[in-house]
NUTORGU-917675 format. One record per residue (C-alpha): residue number from 1; residue in three letters; chain; x negated, y negated, z. Coordinates in steps of 0.001 Angstrom, whole numbers, plus 524288, in hexadecimal, padded with zeros to 5 digits. Layout:
REM NUTORGU-917675
@resi = NUM	resn = ALA	chain = A	x = X	y = Y	z = Z
...
This chain:
REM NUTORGU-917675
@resi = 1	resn = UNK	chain = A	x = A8C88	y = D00F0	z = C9C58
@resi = 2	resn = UNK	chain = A	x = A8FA0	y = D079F	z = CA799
@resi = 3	resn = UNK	chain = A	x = A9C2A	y = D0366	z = CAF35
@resi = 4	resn = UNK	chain = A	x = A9C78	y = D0BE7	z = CBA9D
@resi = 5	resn = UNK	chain = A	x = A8E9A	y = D0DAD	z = CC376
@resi = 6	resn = UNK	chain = A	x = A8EB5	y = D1882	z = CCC7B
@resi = 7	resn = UNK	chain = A	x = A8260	y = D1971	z = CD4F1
@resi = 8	resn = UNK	chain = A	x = A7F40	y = D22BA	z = CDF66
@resi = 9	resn = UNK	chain = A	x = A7407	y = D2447	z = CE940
@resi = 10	resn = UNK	chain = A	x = A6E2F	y = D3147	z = CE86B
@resi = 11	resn = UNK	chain = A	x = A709B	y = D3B64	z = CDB8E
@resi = 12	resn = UNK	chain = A	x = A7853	y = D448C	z = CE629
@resi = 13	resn = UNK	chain = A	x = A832E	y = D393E	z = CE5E8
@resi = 14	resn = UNK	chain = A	x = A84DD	y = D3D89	z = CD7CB
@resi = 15	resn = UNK	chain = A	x = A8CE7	y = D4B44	z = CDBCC
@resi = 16	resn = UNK	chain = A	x = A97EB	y = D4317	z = CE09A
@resi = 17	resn = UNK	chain = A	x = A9553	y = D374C	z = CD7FF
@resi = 18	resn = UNK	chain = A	x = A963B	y = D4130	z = CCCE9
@resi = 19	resn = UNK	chain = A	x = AA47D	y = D3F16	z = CCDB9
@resi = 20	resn = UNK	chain = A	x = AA47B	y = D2FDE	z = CCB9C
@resi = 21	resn = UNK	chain = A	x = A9D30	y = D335E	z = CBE78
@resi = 22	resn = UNK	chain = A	x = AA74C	y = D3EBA	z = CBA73
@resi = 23	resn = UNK	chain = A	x = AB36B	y = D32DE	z = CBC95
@resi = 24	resn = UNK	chain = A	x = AAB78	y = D2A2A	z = CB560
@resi = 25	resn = UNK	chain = A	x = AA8AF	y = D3356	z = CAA4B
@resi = 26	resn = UNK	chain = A	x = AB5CA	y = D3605	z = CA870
@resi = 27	resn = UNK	chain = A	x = AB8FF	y = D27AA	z = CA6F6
@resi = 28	resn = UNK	chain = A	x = AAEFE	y = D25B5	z = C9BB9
@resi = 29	resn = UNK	chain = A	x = AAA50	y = D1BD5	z = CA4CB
@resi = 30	resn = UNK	chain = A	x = A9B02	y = D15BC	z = CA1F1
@resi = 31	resn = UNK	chain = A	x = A938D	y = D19BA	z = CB074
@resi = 32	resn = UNK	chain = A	x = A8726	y = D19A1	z = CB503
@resi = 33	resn = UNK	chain = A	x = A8184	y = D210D	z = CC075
@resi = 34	resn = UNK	chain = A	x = A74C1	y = D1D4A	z = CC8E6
@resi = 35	resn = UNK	chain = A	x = A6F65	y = D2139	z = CD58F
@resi = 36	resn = UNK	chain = A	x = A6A6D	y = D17AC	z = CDDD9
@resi = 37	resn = UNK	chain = A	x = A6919	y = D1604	z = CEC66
@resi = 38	resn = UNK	chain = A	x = A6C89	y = D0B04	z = CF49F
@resi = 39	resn = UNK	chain = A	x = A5FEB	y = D0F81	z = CFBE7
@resi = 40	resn = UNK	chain = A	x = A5668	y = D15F8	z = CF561
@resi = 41	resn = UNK	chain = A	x = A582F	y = D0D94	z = CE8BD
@resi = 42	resn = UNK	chain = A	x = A5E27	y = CFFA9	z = CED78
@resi = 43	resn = UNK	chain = A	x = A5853	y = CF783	z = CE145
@resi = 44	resn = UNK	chain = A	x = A5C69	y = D00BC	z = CD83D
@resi = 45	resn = UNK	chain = A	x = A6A5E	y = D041F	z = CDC9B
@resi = 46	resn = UNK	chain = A	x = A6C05	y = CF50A	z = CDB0F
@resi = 47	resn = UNK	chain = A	x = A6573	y = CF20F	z = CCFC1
@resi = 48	resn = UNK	chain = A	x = A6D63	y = CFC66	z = CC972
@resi = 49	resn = UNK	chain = A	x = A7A84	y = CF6E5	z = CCEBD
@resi = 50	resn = UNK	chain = A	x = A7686	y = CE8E8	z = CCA31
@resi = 51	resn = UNK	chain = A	x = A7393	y = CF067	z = CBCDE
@resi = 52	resn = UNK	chain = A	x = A7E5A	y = CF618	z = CBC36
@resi = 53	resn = UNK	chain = A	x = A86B9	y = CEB0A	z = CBE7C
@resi = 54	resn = UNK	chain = A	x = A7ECF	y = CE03C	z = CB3ED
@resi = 55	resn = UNK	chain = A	x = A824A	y = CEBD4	z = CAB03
@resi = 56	resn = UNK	chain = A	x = A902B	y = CECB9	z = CABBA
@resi = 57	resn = UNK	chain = A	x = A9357	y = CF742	z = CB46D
@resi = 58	resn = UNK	chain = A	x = AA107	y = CF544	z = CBA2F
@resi = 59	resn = UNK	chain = A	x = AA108	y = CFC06	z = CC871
@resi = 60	resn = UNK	chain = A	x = A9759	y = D0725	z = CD090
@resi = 61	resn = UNK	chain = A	x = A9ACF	y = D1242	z = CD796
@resi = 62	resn = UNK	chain = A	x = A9064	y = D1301	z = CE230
@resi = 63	resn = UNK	chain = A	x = A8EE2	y = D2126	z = CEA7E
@resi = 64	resn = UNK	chain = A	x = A883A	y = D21FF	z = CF766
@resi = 65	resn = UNK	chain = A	x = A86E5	y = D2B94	z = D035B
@resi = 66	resn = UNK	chain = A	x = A820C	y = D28D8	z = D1195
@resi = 67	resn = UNK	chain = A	x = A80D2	y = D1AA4	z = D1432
@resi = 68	resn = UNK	chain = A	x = A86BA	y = D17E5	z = D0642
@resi = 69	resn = UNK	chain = A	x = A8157	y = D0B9B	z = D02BE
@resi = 70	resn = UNK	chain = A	x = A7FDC	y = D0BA8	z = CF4A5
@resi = 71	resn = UNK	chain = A	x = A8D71	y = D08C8	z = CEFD7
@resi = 72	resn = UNK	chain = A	x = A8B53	y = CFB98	z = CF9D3
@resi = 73	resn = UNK	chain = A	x = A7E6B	y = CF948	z = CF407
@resi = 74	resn = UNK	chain = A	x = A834C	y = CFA51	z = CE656
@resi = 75	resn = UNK	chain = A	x = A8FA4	y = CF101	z = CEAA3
@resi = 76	resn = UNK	chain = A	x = A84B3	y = CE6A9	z = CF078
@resi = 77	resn = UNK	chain = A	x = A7E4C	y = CE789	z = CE2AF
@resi = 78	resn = UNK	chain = A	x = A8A9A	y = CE3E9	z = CD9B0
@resi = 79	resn = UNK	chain = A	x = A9716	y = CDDCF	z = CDA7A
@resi = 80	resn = UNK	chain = A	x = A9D39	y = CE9BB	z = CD17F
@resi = 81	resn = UNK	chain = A	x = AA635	y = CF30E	z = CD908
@resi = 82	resn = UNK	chain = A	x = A9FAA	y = CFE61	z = CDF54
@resi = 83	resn = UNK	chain = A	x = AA53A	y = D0ADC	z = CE3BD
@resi = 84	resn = UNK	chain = A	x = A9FAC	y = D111B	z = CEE67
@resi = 85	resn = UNK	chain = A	x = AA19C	y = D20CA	z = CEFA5
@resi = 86	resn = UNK	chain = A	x = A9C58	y = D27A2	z = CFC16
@resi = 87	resn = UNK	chain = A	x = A9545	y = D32D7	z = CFCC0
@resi = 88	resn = UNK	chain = A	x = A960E	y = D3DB5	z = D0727
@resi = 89	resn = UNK	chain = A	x = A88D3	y = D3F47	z = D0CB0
@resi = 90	resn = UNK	chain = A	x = A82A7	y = D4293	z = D1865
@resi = 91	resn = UNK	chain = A	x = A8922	y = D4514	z = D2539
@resi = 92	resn = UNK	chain = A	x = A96FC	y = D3BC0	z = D230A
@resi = 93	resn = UNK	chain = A	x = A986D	y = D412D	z = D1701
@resi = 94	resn = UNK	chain = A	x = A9A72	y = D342C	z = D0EE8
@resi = 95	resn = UNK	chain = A	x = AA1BB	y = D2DD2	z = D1A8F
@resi = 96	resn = UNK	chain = A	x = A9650	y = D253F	z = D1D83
@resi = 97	resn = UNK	chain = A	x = A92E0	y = D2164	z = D0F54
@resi = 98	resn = UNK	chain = A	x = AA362	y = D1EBF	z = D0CE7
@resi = 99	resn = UNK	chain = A	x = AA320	y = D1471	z = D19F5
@resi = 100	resn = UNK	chain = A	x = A96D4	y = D10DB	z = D1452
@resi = 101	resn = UNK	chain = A	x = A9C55	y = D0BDC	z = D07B3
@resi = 102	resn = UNK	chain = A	x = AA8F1	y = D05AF	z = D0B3C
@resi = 103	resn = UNK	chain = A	x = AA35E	y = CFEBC	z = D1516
@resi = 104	resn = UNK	chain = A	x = A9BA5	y = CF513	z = D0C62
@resi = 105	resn = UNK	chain = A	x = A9B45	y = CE5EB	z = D124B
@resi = 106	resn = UNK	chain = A	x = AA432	y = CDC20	z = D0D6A
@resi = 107	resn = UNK	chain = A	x = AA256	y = CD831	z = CFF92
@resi = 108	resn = UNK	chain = A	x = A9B4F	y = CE311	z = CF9AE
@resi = 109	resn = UNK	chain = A	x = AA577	y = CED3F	z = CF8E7
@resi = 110	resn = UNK	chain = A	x = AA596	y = CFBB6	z = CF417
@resi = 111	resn = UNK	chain = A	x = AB138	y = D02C6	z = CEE11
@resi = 112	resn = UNK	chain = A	x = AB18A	y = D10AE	z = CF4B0
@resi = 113	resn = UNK	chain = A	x = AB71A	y = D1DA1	z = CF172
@resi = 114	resn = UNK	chain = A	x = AB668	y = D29B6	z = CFBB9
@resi = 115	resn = UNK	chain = A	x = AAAA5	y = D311E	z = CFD78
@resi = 116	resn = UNK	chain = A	x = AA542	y = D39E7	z = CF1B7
@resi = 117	resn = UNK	chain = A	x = AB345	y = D32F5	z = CE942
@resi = 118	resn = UNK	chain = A	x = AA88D	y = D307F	z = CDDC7
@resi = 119	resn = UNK	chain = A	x = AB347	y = D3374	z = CD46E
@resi = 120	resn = UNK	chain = A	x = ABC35	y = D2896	z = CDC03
@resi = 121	resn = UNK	chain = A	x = AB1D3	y = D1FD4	z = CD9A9
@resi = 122	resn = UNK	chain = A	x = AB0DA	y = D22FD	z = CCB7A
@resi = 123	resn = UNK	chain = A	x = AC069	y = D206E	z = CCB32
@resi = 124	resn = UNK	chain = A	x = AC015	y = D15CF	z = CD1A0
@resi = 125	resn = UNK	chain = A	x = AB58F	y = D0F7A	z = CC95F
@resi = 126	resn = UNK	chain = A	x = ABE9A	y = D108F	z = CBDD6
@resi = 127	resn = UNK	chain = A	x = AC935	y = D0B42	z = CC448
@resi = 128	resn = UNK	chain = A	x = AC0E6	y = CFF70	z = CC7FD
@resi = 129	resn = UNK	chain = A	x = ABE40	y = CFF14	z = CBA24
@resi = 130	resn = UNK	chain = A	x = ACB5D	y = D027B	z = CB3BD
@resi = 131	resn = UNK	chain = A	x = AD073	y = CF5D2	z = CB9BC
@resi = 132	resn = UNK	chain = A	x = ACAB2	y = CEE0A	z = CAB2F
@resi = 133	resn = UNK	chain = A	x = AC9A6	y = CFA7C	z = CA2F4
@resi = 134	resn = UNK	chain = A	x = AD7E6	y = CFD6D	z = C9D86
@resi = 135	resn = UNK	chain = A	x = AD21E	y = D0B81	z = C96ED
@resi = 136	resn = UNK	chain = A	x = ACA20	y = D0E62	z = CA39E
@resi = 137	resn = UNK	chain = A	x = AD90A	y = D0BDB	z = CAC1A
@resi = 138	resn = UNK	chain = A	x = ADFA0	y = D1662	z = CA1F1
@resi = 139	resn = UNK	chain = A	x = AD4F7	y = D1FBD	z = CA441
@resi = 140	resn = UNK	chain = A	x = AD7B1	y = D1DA8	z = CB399
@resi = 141	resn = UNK	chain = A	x = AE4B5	y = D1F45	z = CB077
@resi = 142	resn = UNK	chain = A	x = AE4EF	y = D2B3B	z = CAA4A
@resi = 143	resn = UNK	chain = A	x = ADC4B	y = D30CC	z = CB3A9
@resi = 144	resn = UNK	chain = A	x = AE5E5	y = D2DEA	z = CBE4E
@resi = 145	resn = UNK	chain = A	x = AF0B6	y = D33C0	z = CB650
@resi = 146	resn = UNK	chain = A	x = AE8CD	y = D40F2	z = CB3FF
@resi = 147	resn = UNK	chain = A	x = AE6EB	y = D411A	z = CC1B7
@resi = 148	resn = UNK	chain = A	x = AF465	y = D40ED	z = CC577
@resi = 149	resn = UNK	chain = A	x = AF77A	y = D4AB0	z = CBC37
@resi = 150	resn = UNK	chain = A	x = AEE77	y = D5560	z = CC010
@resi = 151	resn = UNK	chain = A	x = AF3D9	y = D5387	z = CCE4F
@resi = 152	resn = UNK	chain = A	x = B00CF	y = D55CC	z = CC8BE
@resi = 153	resn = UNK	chain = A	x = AFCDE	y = D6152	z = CC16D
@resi = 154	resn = UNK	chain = A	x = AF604	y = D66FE	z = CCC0A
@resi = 155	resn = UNK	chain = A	x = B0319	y = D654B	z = CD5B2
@resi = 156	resn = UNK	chain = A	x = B0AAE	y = D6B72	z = CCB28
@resi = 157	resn = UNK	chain = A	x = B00A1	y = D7625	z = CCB0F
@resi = 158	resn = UNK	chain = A	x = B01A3	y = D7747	z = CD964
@resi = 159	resn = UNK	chain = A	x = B1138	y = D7707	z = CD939
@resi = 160	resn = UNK	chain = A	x = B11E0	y = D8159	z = CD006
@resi = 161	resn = UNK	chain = A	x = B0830	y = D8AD9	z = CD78B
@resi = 162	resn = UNK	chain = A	x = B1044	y = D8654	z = CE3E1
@resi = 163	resn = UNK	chain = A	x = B1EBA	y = D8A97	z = CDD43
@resi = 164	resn = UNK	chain = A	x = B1A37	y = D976C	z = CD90A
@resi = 165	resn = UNK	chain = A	x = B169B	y = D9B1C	z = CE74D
């Protein structure tokens, strides 16, 4: 069973939602992947969501460029959290999909990371997730605390290269 859905609408989304997959890899986390438009393929994208949900998934990371409404249709279709990330595209590049998705009407609301952050949404995801998964929260942890630590070894790479002139 799948606990984490992340649906795009176009197989070009997958080059930046390529990173979302990478985070969850890493995590050992059970995924699944669709495409799906919000116009091209209404019925589908919510009879997959409504799927997806009956089978246990836990939360959906929805991607969309332009007019961006797929992570809102995907909200409309469940009452699990989805997490919108915006795509650049087109002439804003991504601006219009990001106002797009956080501007969803009140009551069906759509977590949102910046435009192209697929790996933020990944993160994020697991965060939502660690909250009731103790081994999940270490994992997060530990992440975090490698993170910190290649910062620090990379200033104390920089301050050594800076002392000997």
């Amino acid at each position: 069973m799948s606990q984490i859905g992340v649906i795009m609408g176009s197989d070009s989304d997958y080059k930046v939602m390529e990173e979302s997959v990478k985070v969850l890899r890493e995590f050992e986390l059970d995924f699944e992947v669709k495409i799906s438009s919000a116009h091209r393929t209404l019925e589908r994208t919510v009879d997959w969501v409504k799927a997806f949900e009956a089978q246990g998934g836990k939360l959906i990371i929805a991607a969309a460029g332009l007019a961006a409404h797929l992570p809102g249709v995907v909200a409309g279709a469940t009452i699990l959290p989805v997490i919108g990330v915006p795509l650049s595209s087109g002439t804003m590049e991504g601006i219009d999909a990001l106002y797009s998705i956080v501007q969803m009407p009140p009551g069906i609301p759509v977590a949102t990371v910046g435009i192209g952050a697929a790996r933020n949404a990944a993160l994020l995801a697991i965060q939502f997730l660690a909250v009731e998964d103790k081994p999940l929260s270490i994992k997060v942890k530990n992440y975090r605390a490698q993170m910190m630590k290649d910062i620090e070894a990379k200033d104390e790479a920089l301050q050594q290269r800076l002392s000997q002139g």
